[in-house]
PDB file as gemmi writes it, atoms N, CA and C in Angstrom:
CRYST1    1.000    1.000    1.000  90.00  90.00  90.00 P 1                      
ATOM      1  N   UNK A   1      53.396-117.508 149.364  1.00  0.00           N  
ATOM      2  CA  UNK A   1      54.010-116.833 148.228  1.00  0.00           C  
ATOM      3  C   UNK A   1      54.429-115.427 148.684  1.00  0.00           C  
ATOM      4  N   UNK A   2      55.488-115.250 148.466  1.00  0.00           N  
ATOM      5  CA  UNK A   2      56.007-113.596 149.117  1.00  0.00           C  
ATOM      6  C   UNK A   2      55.386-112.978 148.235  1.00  0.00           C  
ATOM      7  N   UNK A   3      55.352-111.578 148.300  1.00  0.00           N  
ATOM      8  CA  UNK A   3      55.158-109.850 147.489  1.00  0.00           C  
ATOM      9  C   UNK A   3      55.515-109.861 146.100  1.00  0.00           C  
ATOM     10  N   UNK A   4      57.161-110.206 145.891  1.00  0.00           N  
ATOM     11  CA  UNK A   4      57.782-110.556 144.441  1.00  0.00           C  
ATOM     12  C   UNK A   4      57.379-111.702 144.124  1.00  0.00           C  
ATOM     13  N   UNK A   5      57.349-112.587 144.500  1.00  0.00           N  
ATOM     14  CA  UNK A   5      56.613-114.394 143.417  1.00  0.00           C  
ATOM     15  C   UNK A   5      55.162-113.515 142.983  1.00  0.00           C  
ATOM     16  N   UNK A   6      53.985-112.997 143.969  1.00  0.00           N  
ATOM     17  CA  UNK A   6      52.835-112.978 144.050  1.00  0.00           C  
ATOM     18  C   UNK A   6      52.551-111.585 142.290  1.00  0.00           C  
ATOM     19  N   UNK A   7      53.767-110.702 142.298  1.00  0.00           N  
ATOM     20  CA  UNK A   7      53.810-109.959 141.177  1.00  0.00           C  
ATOM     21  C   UNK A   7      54.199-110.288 140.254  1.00  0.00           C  
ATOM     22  N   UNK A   8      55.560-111.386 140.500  1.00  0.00           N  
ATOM     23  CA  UNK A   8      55.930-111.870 138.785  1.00  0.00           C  
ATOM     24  C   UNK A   8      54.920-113.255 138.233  1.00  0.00           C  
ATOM     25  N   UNK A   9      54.112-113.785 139.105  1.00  0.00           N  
ATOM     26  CA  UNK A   9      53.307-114.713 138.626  1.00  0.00           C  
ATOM     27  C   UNK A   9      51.984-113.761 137.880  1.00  0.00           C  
ATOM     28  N   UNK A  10      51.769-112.326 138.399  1.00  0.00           N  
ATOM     29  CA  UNK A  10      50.134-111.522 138.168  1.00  0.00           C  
ATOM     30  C   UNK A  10      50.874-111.429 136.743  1.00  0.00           C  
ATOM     31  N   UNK A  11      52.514-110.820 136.593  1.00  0.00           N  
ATOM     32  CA  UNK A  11      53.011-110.383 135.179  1.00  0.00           C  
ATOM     33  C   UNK A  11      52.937-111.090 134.069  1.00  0.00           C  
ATOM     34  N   UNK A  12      53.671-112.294 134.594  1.00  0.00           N  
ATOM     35  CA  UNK A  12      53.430-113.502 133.576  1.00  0.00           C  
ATOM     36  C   UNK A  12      51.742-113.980 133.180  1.00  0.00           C  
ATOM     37  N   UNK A  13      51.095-113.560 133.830  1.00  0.00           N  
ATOM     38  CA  UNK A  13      49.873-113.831 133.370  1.00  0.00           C  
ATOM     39  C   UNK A  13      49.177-112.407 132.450  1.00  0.00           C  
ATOM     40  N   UNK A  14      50.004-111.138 132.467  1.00  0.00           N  
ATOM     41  CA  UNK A  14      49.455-110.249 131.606  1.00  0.00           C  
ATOM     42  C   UNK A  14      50.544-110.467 130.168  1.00  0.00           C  
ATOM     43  N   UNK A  15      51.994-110.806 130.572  1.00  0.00           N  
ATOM     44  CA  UNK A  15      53.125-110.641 129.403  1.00  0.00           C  
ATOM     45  C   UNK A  15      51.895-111.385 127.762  1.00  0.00           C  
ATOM     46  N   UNK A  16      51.639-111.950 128.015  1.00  0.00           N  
ATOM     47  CA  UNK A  16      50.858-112.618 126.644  1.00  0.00           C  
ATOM     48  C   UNK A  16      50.532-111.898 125.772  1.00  0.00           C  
ATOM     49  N   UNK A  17      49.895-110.968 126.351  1.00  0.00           N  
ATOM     50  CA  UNK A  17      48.960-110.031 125.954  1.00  0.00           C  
ATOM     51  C   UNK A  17      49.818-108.712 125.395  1.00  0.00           C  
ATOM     52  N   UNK A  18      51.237-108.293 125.975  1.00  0.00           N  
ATOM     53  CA  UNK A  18      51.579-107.152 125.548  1.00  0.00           C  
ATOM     54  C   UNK A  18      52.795-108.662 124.471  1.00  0.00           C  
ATOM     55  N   UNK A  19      53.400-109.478 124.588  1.00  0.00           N  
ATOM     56  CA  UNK A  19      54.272-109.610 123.822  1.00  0.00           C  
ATOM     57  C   UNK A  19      53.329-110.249 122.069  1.00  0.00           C  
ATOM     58  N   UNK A  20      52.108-110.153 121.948  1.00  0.00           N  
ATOM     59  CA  UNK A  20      51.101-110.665 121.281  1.00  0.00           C  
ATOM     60  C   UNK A  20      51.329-109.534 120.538  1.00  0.00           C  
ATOM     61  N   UNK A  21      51.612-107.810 120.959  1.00  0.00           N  
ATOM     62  CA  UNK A  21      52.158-106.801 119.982  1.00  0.00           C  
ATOM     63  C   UNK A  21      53.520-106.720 119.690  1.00  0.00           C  
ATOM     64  N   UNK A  22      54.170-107.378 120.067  1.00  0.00           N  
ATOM     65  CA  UNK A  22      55.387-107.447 119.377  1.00  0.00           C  
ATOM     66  C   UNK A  22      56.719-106.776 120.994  1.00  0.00           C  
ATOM     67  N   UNK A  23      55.848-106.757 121.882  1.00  0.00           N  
ATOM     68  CA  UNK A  23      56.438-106.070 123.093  1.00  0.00           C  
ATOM     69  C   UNK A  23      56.464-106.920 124.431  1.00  0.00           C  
ATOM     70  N   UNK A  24      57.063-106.448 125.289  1.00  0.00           N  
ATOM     71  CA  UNK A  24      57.017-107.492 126.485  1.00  0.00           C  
ATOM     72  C   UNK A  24      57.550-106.450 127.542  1.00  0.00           C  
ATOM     73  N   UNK A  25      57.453-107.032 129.017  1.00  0.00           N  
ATOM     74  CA  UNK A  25      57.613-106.390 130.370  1.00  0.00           C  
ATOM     75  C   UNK A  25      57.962-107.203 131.112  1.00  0.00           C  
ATOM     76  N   UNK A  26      58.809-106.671 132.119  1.00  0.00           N  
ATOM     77  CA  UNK A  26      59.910-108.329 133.351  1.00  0.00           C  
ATOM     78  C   UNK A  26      59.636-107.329 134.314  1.00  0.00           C  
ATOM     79  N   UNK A  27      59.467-107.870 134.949  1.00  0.00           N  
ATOM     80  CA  UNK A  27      59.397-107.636 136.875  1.00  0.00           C  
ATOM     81  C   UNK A  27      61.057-106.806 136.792  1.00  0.00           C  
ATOM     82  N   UNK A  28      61.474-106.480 137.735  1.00  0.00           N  
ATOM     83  CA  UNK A  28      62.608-105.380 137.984  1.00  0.00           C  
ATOM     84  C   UNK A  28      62.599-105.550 139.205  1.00  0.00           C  
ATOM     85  N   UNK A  29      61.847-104.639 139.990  1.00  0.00           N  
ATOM     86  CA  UNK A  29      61.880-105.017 141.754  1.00  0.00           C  
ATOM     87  C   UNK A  29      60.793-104.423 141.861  1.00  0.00           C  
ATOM     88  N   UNK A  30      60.185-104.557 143.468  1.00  0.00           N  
ATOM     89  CA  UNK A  30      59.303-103.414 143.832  1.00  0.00           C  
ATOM     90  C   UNK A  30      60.339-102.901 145.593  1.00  0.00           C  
ATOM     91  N   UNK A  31      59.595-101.621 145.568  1.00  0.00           N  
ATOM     92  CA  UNK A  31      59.891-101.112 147.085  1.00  0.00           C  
ATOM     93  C   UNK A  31      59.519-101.338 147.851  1.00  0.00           C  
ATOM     94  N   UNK A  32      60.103-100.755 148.947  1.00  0.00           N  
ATOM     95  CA  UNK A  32      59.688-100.505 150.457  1.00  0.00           C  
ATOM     96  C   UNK A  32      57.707 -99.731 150.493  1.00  0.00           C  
ATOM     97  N   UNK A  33      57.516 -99.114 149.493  1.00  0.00           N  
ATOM     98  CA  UNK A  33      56.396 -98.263 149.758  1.00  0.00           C  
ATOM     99  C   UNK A  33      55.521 -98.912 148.204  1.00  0.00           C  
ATOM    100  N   UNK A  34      56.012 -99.947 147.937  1.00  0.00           N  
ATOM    101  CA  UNK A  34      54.693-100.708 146.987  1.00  0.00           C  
ATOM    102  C   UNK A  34      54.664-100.610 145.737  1.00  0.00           C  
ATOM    103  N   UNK A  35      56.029 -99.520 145.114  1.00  0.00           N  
ATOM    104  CA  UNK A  35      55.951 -99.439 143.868  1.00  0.00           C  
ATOM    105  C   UNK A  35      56.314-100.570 143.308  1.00  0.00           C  
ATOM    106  N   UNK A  36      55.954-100.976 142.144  1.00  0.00           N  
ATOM    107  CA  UNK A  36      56.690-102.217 141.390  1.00  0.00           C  
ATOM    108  C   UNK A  36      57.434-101.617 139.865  1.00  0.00           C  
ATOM    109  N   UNK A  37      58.897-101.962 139.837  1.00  0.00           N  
ATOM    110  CA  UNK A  37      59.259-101.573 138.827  1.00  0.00           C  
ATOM    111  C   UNK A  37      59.586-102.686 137.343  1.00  0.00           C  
ATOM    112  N   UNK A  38      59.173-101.591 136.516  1.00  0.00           N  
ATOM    113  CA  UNK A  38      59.117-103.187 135.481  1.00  0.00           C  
ATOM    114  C   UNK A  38      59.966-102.392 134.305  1.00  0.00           C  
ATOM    115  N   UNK A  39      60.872-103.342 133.315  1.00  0.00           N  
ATOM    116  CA  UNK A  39      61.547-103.002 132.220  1.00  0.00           C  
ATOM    117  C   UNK A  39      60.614-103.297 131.397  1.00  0.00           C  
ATOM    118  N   UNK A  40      60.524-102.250 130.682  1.00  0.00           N  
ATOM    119  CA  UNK A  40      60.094-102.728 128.971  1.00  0.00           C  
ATOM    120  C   UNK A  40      60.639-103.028 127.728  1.00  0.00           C  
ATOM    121  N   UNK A  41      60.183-103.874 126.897  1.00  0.00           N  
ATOM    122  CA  UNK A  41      61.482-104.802 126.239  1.00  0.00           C  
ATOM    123  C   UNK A  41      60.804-104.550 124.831  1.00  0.00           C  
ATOM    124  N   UNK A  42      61.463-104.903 123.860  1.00  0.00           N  
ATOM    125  CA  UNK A  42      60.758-104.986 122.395  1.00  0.00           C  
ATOM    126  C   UNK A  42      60.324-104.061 122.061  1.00  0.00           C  
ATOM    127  N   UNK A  43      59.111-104.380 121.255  1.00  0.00           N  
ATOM    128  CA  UNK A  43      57.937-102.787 120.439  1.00  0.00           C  
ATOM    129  C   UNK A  43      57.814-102.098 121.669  1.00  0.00           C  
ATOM    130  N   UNK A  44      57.783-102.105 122.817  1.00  0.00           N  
ATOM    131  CA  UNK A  44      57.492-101.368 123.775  1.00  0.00           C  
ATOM    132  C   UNK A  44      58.295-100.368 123.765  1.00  0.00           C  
ATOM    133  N   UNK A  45      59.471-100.470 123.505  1.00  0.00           N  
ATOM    134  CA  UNK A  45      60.353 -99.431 123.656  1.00  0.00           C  
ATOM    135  C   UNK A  45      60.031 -98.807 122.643  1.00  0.00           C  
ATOM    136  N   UNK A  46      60.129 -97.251 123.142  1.00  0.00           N  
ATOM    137  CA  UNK A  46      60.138 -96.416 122.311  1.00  0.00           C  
ATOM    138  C   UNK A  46      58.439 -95.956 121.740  1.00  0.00           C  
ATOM    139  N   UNK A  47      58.011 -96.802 121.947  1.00  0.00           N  
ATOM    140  CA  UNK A  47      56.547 -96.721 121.705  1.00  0.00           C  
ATOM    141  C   UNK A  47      55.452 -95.886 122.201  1.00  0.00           C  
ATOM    142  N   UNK A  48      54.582 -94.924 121.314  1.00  0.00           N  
ATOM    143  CA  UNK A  48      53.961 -93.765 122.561  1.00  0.00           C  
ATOM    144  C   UNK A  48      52.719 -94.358 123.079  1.00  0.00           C  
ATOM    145  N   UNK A  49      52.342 -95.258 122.932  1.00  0.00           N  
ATOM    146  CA  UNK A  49      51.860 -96.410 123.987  1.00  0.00           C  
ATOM    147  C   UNK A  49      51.619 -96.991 124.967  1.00  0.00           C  
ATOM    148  N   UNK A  50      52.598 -96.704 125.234  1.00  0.00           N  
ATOM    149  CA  UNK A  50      54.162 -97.584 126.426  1.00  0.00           C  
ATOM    150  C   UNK A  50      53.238 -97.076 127.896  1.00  0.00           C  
ATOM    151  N   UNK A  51      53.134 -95.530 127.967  1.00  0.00           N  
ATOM    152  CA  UNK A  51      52.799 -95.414 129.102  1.00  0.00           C  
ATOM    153  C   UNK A  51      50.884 -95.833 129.578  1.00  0.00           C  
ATOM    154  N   UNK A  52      50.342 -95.903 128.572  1.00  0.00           N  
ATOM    155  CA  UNK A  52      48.879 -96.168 128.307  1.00  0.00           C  
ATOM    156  C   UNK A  52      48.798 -97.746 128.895  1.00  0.00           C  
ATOM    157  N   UNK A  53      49.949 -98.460 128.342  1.00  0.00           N  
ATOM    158  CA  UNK A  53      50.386-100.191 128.557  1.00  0.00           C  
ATOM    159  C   UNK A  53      50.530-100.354 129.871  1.00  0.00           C  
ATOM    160  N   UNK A  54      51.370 -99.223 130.279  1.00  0.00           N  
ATOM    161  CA  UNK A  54      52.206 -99.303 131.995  1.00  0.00           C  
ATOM    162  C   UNK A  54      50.787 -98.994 132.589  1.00  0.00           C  
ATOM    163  N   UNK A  55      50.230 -97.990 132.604  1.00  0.00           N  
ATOM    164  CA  UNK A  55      48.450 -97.773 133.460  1.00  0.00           C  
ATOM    165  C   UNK A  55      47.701 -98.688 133.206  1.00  0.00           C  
ATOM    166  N   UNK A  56      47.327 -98.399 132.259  1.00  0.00           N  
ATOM    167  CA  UNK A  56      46.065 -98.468 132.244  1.00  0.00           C  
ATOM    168  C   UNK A  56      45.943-100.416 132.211  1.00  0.00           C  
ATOM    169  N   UNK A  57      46.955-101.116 131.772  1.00  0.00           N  
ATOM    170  CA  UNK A  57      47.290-102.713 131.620  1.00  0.00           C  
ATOM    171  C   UNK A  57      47.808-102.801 132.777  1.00  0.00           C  
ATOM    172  N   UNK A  58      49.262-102.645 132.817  1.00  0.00           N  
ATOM    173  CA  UNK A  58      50.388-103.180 133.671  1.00  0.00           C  
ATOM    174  C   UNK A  58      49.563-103.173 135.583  1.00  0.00           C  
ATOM    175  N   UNK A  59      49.671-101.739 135.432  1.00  0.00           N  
ATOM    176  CA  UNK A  59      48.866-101.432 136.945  1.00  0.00           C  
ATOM    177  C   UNK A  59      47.916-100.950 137.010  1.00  0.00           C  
ATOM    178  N   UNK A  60      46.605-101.196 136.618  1.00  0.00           N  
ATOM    179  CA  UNK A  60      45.373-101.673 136.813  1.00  0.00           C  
ATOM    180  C   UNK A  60      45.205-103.024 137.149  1.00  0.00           C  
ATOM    181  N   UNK A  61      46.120-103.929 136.321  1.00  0.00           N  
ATOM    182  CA  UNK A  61      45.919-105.572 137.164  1.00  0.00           C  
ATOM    183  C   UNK A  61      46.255-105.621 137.835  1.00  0.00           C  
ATOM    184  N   UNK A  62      47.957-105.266 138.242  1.00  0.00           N  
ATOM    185  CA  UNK A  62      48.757-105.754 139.670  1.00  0.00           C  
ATOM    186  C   UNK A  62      47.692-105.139 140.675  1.00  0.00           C  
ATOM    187  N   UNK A  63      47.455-103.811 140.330  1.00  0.00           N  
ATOM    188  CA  UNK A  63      46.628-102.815 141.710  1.00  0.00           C  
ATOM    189  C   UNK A  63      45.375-103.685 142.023  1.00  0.00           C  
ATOM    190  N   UNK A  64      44.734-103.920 141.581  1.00  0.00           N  
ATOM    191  CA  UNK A  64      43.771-104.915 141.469  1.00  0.00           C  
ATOM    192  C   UNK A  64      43.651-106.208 141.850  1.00  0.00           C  
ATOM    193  N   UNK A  65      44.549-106.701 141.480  1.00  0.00           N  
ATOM    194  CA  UNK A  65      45.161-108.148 142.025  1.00  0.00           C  
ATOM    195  C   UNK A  65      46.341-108.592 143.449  1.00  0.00           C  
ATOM    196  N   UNK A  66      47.010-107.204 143.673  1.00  0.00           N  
ATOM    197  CA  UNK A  66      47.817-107.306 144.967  1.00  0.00           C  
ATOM    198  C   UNK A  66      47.562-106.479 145.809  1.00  0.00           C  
ATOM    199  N   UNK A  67      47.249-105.719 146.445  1.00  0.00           N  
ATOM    200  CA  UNK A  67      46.725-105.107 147.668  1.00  0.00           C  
ATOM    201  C   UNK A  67      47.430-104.446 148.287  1.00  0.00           C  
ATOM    202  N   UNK A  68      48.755-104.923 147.979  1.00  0.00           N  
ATOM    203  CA  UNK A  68      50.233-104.243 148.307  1.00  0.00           C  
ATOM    204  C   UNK A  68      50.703-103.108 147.309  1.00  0.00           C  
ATOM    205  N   UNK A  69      50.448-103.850 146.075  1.00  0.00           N  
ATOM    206  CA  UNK A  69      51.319-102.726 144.817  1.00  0.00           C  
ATOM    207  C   UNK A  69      50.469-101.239 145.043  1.00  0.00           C  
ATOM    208  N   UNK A  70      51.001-100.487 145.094  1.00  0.00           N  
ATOM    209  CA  UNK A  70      50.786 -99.030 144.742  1.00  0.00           C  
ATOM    210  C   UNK A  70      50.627 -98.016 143.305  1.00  0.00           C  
ATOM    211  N   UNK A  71      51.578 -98.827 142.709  1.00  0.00           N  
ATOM    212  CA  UNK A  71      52.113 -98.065 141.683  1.00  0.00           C  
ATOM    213  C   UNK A  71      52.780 -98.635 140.446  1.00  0.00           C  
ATOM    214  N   UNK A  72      53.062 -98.731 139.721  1.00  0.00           N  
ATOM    215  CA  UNK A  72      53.994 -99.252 138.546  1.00  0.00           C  
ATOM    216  C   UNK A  72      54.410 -97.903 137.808  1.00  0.00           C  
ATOM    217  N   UNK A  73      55.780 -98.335 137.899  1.00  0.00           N  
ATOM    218  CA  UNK A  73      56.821 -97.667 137.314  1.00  0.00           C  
ATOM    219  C   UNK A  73      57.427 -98.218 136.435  1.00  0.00           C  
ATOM    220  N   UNK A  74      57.993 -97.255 135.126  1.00  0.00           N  
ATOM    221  CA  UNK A  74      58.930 -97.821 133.776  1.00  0.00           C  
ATOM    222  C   UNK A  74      60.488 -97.667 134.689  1.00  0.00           C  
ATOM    223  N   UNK A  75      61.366 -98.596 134.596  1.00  0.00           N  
ATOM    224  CA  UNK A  75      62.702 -98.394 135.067  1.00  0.00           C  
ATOM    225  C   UNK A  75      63.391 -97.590 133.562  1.00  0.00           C  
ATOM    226  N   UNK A  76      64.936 -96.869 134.052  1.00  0.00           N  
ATOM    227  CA  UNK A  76      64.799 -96.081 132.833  1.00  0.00           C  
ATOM    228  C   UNK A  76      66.016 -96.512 132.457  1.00  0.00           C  
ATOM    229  N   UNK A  77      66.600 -96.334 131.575  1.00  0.00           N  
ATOM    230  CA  UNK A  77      68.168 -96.739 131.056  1.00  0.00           C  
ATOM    231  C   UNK A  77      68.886 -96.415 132.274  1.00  0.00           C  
ATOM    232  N   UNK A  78      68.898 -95.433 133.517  1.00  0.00           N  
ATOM    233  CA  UNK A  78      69.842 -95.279 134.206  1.00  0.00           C  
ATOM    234  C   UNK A  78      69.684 -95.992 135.365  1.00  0.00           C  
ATOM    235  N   UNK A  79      68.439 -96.509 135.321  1.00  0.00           N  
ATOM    236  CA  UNK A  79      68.271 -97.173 137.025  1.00  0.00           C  
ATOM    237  C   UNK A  79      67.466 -96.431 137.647  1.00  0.00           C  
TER     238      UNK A  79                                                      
END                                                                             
């Protein structure tokens, strides 16, 4: 399983849980140096939440679960 399958399979196994509030998160890409970037979709947007969701949820599992990820990042309207 490459780097990207091994993160969008950890995601799909957290999405339940954030689209269960009315919100959801998609894989985006990750880098050269381990960040993984993810869009946030639905109640997420806009939500002061959002970044509590991205830590303390989003990347606490991947970090935890891939060995590679570094970091999780919100992608932003501009790219």
């Amino acid at each position: 399983m490459t780097l990207e399958e091994k993160v969008i399979y950890t995601l799909n196994k957290i999405r339940p849980y954030i689209q269960s509030d009315g919100g959801d998160g998609a894989f985006n890409h990750i880098d050269e140096n381990g960040v993984v970037y993810v869009d946030l979709l639905g109640a997420c947007i806009g939500c002061g939440l959002a970044d509590v969701t991205v830590k303390q949820g989003i990347e606490a599992i991947l970090m935890d679960e891939i060995l590679e990820v570094t970091e999780v990042r919100v992608m932003d309207s501009n790219g």
